[in-house]
C-alpha positions in Angstrom: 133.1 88.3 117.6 131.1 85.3 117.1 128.6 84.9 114.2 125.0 85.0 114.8 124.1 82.0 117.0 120.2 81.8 115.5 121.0 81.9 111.9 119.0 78.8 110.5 121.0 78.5 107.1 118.5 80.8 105.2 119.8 83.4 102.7 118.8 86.9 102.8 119.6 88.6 99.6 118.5 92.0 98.0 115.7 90.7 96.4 114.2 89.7 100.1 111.6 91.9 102.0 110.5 91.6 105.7 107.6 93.5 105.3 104.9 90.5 104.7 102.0 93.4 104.8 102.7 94.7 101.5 100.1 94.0 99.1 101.3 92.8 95.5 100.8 95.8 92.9 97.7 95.7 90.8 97.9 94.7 86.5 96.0 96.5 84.7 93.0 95.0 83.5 91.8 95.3 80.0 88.3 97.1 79.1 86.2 95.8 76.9 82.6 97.4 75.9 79.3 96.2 77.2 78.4 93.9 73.9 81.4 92.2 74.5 80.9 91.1 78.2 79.9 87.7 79.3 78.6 87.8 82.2 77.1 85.3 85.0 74.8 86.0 88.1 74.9 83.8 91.1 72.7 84.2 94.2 74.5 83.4 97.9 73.5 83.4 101.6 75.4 85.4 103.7 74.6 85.2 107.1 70.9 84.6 106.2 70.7 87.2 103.8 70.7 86.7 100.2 73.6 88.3 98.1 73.1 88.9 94.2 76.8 88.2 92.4 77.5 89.6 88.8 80.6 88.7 87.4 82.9 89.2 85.8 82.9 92.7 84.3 85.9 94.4 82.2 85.6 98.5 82.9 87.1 100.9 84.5 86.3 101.0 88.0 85.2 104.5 88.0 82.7 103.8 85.7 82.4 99.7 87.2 81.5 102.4 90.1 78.8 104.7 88.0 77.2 101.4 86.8 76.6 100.4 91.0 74.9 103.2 92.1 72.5 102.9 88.9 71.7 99.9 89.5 70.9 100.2 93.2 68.9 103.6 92.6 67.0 101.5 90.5 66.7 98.7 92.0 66.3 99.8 95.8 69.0 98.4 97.1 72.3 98.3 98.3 75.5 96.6 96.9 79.6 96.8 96.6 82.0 96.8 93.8 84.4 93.6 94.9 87.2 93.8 92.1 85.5 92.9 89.0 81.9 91.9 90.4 79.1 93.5 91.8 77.4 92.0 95.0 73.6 93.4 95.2 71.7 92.8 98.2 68.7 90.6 97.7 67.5 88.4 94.6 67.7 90.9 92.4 69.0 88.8 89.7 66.8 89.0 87.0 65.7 92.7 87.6 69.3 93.7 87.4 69.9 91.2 84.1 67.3 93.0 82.5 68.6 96.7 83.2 72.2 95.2 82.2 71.0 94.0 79.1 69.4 97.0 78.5 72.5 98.9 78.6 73.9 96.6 76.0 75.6 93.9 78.3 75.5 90.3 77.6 74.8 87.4 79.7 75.9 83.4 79.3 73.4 81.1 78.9 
């Protein structure tokens, strides 16, 4: 039998996978508590819309999670956890800062 005609030279060893889907696995990400955060706000447009951005937080997200919906029962509005940020619909930035640092969390300058 003759070897495989389509072979382009390239070696497939055990370490190889074909499955390009699979997502790498998660590190686990160290917590720190509110008085030690540094965080930064940034305001975007999204298709017209303005999107608050707080970043970048070090919790849990369960409680990354808990500190959302706060925030948007306060603030009346709505918003997504995004890894380690929270996106808040509107400009909201300064009303959020101020119920942040009210909870003890720190903001750069």
């Amino acid at each position: 039998m003759k070897k495989n005609l389509f072979e382009m030279g390239a070696k497939f060893e055990d370490g190889w996978s074909s499955d390009n889907k699979a997502k790498p696995k998660k590190t686990k990400q160290e917590t720190k508590e509110p008085a030690k955060h540094q965080l930064h706000t940034t305001k975007e447009k999204r298709r017209g819309k303005v999107v608050t951005v707080i970043k970048p937080f070090y919790l849990e997200p369960n409680e990354l999670k808990k500190l959302l919906k706060e925030l948007k029962n306060r603030l009346g509005s709505g918003g997504t956890v995004k890894e380690n940020t929270l996106e808040l619909q509107g400009e909201v930035a300064t009303k959020a800062k101020e119920l942040l640092e009210s909870k003890g969390f720190r903001f750069k300058n």
